[in-house]
C-alpha positions as a Markdown table, in Angstrom:
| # | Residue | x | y | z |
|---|---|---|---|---|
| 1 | Unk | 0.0 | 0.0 | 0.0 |
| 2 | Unk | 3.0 | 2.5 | 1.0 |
| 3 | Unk | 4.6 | 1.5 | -2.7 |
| 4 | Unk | 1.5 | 2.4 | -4.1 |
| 5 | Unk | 0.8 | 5.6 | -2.4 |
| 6 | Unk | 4.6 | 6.8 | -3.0 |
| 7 | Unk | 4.0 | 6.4 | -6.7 |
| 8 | Unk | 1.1 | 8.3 | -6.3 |
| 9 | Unk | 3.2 | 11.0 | -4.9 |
| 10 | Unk | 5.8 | 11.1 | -7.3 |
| 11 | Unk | 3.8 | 11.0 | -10.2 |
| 12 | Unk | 2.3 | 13.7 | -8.8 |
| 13 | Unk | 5.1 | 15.8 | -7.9 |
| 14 | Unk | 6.4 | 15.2 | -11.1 |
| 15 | Unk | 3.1 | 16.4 | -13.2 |
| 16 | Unk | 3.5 | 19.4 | -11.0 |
| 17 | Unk | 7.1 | 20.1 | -11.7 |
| 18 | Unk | 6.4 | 20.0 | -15.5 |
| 19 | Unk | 3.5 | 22.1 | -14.8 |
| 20 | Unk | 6.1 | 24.8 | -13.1 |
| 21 | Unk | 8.6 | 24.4 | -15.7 |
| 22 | Unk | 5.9 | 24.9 | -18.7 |
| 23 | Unk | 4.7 | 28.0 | -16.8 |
| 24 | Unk | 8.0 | 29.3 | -16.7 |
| 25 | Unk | 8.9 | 28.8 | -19.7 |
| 26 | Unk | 5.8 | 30.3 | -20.8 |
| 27 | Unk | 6.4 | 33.3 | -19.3 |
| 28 | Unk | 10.1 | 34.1 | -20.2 |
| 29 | Unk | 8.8 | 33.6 | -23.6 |
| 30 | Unk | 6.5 | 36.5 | -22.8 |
| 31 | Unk | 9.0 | 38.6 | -21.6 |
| 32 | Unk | 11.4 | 38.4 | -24.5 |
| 33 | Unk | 8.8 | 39.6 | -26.9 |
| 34 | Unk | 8.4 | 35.6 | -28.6 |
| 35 | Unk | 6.7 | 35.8 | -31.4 |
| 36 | Unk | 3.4 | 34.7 | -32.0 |
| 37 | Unk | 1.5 | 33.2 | -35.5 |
| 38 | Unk | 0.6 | 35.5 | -37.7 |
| 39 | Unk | -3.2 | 34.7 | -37.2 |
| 40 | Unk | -3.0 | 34.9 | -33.7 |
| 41 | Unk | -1.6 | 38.5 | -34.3 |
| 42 | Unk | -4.1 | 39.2 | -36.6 |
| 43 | Unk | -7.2 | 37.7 | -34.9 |
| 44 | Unk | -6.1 | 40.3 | -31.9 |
| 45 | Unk | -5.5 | 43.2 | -33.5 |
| 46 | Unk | -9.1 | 42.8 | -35.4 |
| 47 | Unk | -10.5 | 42.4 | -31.8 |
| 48 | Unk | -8.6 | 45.4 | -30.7 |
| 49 | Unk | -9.9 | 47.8 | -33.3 |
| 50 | Unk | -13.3 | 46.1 | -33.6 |
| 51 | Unk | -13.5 | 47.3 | -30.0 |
| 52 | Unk | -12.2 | 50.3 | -30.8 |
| 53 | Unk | -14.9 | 51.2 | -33.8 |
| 54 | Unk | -17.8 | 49.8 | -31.5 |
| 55 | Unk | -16.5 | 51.9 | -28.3 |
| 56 | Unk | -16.2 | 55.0 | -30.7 |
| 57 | Unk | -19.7 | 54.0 | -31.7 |
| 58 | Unk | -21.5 | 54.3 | -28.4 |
| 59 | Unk | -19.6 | 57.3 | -27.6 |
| 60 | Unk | -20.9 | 58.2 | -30.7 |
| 61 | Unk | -24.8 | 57.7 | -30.3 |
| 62 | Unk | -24.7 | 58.9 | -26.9 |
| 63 | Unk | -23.2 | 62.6 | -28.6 |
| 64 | Unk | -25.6 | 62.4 | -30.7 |
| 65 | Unk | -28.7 | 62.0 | -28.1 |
| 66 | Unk | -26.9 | 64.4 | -25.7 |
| 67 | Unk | -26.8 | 66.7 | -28.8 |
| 68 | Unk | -30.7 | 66.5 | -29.4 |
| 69 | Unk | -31.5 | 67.1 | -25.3 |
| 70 | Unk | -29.1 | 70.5 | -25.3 |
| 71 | Unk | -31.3 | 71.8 | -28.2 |
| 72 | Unk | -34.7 | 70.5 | -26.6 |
| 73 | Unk | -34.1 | 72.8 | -23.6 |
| 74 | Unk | -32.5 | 75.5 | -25.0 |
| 75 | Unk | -28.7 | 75.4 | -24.7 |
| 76 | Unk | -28.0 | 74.5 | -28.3 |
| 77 | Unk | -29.2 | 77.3 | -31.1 |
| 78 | Unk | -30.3 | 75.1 | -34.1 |
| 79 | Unk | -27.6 | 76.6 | -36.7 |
| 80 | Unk | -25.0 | 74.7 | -34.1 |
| 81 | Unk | -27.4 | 71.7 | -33.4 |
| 82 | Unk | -27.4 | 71.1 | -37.1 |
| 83 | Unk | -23.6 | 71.7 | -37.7 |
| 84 | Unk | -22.7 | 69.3 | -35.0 |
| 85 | Unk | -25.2 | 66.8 | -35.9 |
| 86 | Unk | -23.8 | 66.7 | -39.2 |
| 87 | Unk | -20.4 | 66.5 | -38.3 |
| 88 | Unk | -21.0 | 63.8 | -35.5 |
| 89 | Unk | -23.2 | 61.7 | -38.2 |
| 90 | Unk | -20.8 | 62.4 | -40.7 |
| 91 | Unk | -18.2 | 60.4 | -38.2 |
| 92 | Unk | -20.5 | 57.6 | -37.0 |
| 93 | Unk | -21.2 | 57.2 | -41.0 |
| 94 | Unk | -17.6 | 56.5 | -41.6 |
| 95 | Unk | -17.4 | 54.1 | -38.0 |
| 96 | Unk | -19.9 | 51.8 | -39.4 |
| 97 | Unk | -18.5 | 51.9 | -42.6 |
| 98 | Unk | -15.8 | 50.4 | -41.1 |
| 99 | Unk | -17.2 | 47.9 | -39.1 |
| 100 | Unk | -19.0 | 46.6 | -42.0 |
| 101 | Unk | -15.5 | 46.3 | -43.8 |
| 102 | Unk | -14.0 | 44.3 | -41.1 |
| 103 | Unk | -17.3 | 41.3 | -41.6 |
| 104 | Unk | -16.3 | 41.5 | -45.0 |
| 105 | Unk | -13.9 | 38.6 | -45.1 |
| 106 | Unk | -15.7 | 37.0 | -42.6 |
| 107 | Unk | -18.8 | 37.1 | -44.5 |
| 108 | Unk | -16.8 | 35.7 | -47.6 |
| 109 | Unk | -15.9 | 33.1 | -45.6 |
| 110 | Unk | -19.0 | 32.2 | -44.4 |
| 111 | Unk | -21.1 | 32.1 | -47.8 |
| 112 | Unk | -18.3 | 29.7 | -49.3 |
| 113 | Unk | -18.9 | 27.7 | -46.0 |
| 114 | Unk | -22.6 | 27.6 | -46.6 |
| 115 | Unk | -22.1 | 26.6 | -50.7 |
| 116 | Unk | -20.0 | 23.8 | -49.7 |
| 117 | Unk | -22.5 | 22.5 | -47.3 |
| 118 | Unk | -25.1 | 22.9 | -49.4 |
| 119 | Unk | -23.4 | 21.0 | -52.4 |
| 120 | Unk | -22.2 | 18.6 | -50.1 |
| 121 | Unk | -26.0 | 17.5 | -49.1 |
| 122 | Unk | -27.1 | 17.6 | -52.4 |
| 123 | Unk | -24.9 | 14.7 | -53.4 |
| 124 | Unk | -25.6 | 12.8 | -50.2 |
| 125 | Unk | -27.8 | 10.2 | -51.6 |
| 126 | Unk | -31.3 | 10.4 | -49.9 |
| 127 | Unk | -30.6 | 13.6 | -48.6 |
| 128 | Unk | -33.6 | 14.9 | -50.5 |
| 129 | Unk | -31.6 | 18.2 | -50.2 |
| 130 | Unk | -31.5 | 18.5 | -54.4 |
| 131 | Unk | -35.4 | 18.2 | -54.6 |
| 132 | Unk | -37.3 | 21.4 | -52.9 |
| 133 | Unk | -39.0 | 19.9 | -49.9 |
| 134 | Unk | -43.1 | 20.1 | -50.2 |
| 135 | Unk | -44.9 | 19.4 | -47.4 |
| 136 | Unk | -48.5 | 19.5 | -48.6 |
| 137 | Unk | -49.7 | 16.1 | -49.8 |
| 138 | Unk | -49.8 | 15.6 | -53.7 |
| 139 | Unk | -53.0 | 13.3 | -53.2 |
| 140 | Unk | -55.1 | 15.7 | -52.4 |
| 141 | Unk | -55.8 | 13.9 | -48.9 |
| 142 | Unk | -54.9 | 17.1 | -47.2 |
| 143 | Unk | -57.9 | 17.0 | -45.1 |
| 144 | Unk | -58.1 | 13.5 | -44.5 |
């Protein structure tokens, strides 16, 4: 039992010590700047700006709806209501733009996706996927 119990242990202790060493040598990787995949990089700095644009966004809207309350009660004239407005519109405009860009070779990617699927199933024998499905009866026993 005490043979068993101290292999136990030192497999144990010996997980953990790879665990240490990985961890380490994770991190001084980190510190000396190691670099990373290219999609990895990318993938982040996609996130970051996405972020960014969306963040702007908000900050965005919210200028916009703070805009319309300073002329309801009278601290905006509406020659300077409209100039901002069009300025601030103009901006969120170009944000979106942007955002839409950035979906663009996701989107790509996602229609070839979906035509490879779909041609997929239509060669799957009994799939049924090449005939459109009809789910009214043929017969005419639709009341039956």
């Amino acid at each position: 039992m005490t043979t068993l119990l101290s292999s136990l242990l030192l497999a144990a202790a010996a997980l953990a010590l790879c665990g240490g060493v990985y961890a380490l040598w994770r991190s001084i990787r980190a510190a000396l700047g190691a670099e990373r995949p290219v999609e990895e990089l990318r993938v982040e700095e996609l996130d970051a700006r996405r972020a960014s644009l969306l963040e702007e966004k908000n900050a965005l809207l919210r200028t916009l709806e703070e805009l319309a309350f300073d002329r309801d009660v009278g601290k905006l004239s509406e020659p300077d209501y409209a100039s901002l407005e069009a300025k601030t519109r103009a901006r969120a405009k170009d944000v979106l733009r942007e955002l839409d860009a950035e979906l663009g070779t996701f989107r790509a990617d996602a229609e070839k996706l979906v035509r490879e699927r779909l041609a997929a199933l239509a060669h799957e024998p009994g799939s049924g996927a090449a005939a459109p499905a009809n789910d009214v009866p043929s017969n005419g026993d639709a009341g039956a």
